[in-house]
C-alpha positions in Angstrom: -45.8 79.3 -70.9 -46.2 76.4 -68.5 -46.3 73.2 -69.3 -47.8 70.5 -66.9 -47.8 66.4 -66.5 -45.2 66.0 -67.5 -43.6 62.1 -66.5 -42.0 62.5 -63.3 -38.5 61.1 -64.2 -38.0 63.5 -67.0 -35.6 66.3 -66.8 -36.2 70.0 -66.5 -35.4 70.4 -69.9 -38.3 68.7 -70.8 -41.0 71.5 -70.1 -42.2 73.0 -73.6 -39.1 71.8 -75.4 -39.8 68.9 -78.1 -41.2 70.0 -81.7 -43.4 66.7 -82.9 -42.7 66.2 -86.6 -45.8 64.0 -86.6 -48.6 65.7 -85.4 -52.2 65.4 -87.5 -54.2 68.5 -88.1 -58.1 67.8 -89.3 -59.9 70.5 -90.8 -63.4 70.5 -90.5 -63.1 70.4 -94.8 -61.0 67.1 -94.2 -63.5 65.6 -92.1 -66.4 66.7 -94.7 -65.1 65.8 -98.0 -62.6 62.8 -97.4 -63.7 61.3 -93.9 -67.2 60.4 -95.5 -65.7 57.9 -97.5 -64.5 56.2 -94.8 -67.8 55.3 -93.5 -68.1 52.6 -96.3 -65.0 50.8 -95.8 -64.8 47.5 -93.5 -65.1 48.3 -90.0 -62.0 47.4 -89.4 -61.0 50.7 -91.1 -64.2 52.8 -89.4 -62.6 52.1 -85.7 -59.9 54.8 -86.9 -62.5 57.3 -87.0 -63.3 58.7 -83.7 -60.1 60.4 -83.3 -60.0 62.3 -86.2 -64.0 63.2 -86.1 -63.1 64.4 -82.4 -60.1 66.0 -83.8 -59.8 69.8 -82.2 -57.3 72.6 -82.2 -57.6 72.7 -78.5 -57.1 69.2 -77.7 -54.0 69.3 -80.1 -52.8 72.3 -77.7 -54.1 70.5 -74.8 -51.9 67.2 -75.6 -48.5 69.5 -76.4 -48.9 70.9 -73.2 -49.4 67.8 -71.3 -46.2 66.0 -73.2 -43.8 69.1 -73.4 -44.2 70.1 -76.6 -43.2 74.0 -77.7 -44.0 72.9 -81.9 -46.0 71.1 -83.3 -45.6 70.3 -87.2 -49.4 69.9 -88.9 -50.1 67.4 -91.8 -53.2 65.9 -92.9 -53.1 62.1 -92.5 -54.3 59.4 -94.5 -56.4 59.1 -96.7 -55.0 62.5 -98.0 -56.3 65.1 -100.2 -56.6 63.1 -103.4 -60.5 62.6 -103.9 -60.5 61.4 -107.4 -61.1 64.6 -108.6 -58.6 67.3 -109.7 -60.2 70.1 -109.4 -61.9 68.9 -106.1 -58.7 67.7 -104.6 -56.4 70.8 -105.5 -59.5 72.8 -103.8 -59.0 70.2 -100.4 -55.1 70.3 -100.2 -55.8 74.3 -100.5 -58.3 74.5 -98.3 -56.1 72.2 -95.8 -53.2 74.4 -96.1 -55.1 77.5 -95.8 -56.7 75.8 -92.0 -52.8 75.0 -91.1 -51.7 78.6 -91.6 -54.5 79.9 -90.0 -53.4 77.6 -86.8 -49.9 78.8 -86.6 -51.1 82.5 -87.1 -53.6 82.7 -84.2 -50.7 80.6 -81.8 -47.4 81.9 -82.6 -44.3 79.2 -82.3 -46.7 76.4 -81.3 -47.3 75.2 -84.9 -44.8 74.6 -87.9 -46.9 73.2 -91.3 -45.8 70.5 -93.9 -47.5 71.8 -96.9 -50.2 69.3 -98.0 -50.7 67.7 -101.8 -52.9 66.8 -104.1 -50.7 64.0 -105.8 -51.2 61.6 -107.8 -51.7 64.8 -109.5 -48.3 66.8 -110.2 -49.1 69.5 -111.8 -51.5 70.4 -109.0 -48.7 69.7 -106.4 -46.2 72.2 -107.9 -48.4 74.8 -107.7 -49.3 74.0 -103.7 -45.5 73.6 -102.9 -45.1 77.4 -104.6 -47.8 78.3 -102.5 -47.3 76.7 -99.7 -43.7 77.4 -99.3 -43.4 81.0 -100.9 -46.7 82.5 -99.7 -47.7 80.7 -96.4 -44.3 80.3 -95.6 -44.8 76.5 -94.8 -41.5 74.7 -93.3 -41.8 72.0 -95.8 -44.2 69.4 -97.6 -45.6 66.5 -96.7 -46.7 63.3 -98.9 -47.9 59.6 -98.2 -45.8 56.4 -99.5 -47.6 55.5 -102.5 -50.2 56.9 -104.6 -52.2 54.2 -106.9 -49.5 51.4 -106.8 -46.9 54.1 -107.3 -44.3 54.5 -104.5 -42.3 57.8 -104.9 -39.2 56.6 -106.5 -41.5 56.0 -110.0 -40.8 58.2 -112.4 -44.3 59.4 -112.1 -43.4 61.9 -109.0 -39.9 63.0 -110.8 -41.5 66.6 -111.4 -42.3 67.2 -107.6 -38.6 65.5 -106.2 -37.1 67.7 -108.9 -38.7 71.0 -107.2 -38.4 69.8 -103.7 -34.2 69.1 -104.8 -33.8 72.6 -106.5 -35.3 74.4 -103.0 -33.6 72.0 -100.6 -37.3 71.3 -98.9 -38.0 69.0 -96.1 -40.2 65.8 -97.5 -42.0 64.3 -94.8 -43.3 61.3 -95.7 -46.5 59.4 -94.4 -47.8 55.4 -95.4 -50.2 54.9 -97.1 -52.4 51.8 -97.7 -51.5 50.6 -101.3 -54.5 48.8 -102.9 -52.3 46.4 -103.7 -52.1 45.0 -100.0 -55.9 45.8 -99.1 -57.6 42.6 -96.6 -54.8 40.5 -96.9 -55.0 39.5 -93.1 -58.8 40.2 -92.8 -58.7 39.6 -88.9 -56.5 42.7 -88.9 -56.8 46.7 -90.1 -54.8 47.1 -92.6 -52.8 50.1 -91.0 -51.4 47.7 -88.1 -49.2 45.7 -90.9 -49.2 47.6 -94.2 -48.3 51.3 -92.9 -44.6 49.6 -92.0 -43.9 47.7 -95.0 -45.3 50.7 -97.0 -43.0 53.1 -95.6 -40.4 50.6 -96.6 -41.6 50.3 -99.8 -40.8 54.1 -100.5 -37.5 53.7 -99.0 -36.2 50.7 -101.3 -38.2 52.7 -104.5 -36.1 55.8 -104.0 -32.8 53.7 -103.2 -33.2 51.2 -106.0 -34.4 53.8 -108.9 -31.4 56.4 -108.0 -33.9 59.0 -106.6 -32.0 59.5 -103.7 -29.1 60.1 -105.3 -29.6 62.2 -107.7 -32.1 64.1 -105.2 -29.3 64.9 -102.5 -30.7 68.0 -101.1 -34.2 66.8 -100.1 -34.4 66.0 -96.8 -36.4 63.2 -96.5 -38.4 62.3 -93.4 -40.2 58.6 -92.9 -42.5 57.8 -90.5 -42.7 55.2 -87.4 -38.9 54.6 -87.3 -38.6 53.5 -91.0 -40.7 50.7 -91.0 -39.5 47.3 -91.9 -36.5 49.0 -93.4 -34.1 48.5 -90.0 -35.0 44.9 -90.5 -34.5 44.4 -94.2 -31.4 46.4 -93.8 -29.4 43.2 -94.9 -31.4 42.4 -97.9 -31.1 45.8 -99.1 -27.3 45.9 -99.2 -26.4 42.8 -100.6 -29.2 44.3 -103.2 -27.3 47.0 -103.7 -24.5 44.8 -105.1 -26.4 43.9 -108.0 -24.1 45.3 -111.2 -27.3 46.8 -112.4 -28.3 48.2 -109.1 -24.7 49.9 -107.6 -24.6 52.3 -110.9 -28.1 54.0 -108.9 -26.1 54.4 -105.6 -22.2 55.5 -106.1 -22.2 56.2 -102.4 -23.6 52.9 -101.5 -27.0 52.2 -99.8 -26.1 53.4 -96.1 -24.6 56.4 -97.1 -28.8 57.3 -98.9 -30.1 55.5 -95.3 -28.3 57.0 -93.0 -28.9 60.5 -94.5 -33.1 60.5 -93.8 -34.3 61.3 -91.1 -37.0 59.0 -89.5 -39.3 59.7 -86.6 -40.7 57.7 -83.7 -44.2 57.5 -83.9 -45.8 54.6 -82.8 -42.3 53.3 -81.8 -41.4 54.7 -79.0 -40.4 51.2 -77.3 -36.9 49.8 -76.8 -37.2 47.0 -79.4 -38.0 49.1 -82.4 -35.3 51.8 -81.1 -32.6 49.4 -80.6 -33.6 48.6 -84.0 -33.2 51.7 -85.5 -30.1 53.0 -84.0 -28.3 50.0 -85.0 -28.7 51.3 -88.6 -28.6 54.8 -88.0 -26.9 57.6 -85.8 -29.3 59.5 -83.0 -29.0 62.8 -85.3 -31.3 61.5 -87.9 -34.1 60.6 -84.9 -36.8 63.1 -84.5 -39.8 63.0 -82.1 -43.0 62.3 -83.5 -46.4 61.3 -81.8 -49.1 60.7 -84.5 -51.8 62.7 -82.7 -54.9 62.2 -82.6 -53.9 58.4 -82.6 -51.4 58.4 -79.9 -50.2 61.2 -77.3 -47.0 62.6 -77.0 -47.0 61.8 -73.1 -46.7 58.6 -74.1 -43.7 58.7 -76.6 -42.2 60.5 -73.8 -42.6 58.0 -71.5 -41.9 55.6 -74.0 -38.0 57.2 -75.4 -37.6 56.7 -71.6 -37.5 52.9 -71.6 -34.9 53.2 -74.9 -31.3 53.2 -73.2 -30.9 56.5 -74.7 -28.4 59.3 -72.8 -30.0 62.4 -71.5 -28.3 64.4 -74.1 -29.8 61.5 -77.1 -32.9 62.6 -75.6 -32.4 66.2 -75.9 -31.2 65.5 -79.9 -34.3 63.4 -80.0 -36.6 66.0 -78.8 -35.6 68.9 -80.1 -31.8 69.3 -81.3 -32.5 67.2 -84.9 -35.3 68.6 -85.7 -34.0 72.0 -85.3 -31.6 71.2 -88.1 -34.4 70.6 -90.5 -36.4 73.9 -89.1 -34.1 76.2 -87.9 -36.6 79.5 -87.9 -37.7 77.3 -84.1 -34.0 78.1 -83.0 
């Protein structure tokens, strides 16, 4: 397959090589039954709309092709499959992962699938994680920060880390806005500010409540280079010296940190990736775009301006997340 537009300073191993761990997916079900409620919120939210409500298969393809990408992995973004209603949103998240599946069927290698859920409600999500990794073969599951106030080291979401632990599954994660945080900064959409700290939320729930630990084989992925977490990274480690807090990490808090993985949507820029790699190594970076919103032409470009060695790049691109999917050998 050939692979066009690609920036003119990259390598040749850039044609058709990257696999983009953060690639949305909108099913015409999506659009119908969750997009709708958009429409009501402040317009600051309804300016996120047009690129999911344009949202193709064929400009996915179309974007890949342009930016080097061979995979794409698919998850539904935000607001998710929870609608308020069980039985509606265990229908959605099936209906979603039954799209997904259909997408990587009709274009062999292009598409990988993070199994979507239905949480807040568990019950629900165990049975789409058996589904979705034992019958449509999915490469993983994907989730948002926070569901209802509740960021996924609360006891609430034990049940589905318990099952994502025993089969040693890939978590990508993706923020969320918590209602706790809604029109704080009215002048600005809430995604620009809280889908960072969110992310960061997570992070600190699953150090500070011993999820990570005693969930060692998930292999957790976090969104738009961790956040705020390469920023905090201080506070969290003389946090972790808290008697009552080192008991929940034996291994101490960068041993948990430098473990995740965390990908570089919407931060493709040399501050954020200085950032980053001053907390962890390149192995746990892996390349993410956050289509429809951005394209991966420009995190190409973008990883460009980073400082990073041609052979960073090719861990970036392709090599790390290779270790997480390793059927895209």
């Amino acid at each position: 397959m050939e692979f066009s537009g690609i920036n003119a300073s990259a390598s040749a191993y850039d044609a058709g090589r990257r696999i983009d761990v953060h690639h949305h997916y909108v099913p015409p079900v999506f659009k119908t039954e969750v997009l709708a409620k958009i429409t009501a919120s402040p317009t600051g939210t309804r300016q996120y709309m047009p690129p999911m409500m344009n949202w193709t298969p064929e400009k996915t393809l179309e974007d890949m092709d342009r930016g080097g990408t061979a995979t794409a992995m698919l998850s539904i973004t935000n607001p998710g499959a929870w609608v308020g209603n069980q039985t509606a949103s265990r229908k959605l998240a099936h209906e979603c992962n039954e799209y997904a599946a259909r997408m990587a069927a009709d274009h062999p290698g292009r598409f990988g699938i993070w199994t979507a859920l239905c949480l807040p409600d568990v019950d629900g999500s165990l049975r789409e994680i058996e589904y979705g990794l034992d019958v449509l073969k999915a490469d993983g599951v994907g989730c948002f920060t926070s569901y209802d106030n509740k960021h996924l080291g609360d006891p609430a979401f034990a049940p589905v880390l318990e099952e994502l632990n025993r089969r040693k599954a890939v978590l990508y994660t993706h923020p969320a806005l918590c209602p706790c945080c809604a029109a704080l900064v009215p002048e600005v959409n809430e995604a620009i500010i809280e889908y960072g700290t969110d992310t960061t939320r997570t992070v600190a729930s699953l150090l500070f409540s011993g999820a990570a630990t005693k969930y060692p084989d998930i292999r957790f992925i976090f969104s738009h280079a961790g956040g705020t977490m390469p920023f905090l990274i201080e506070r969290f480690q003389l946090w972790a010296r808290r008697p009552d807090k080192a008991p929940q990490l034996p291994r101490g808090v960068m041993h948990e940190i430098e473990r995740f993985f965390y990908d570089t949507a919407q931060a493709a820029n040399a501050a954020a990736m200085a950032c980053l790699r001053k907390v962890i190594p390149v192995s746990q970076i892996v390349f993410g775009t956050d289509f429809p919103y951005r394209t991966a032409e420009e995190h190409v470009t973008g990883l460009r301006t980073c400082g990073f060695s041609e052979q960073e790049l090719r861990q970036i691109d392709r090599e790390n997340a290779l270790r997480l999917v390793p059927r895209l050998q």
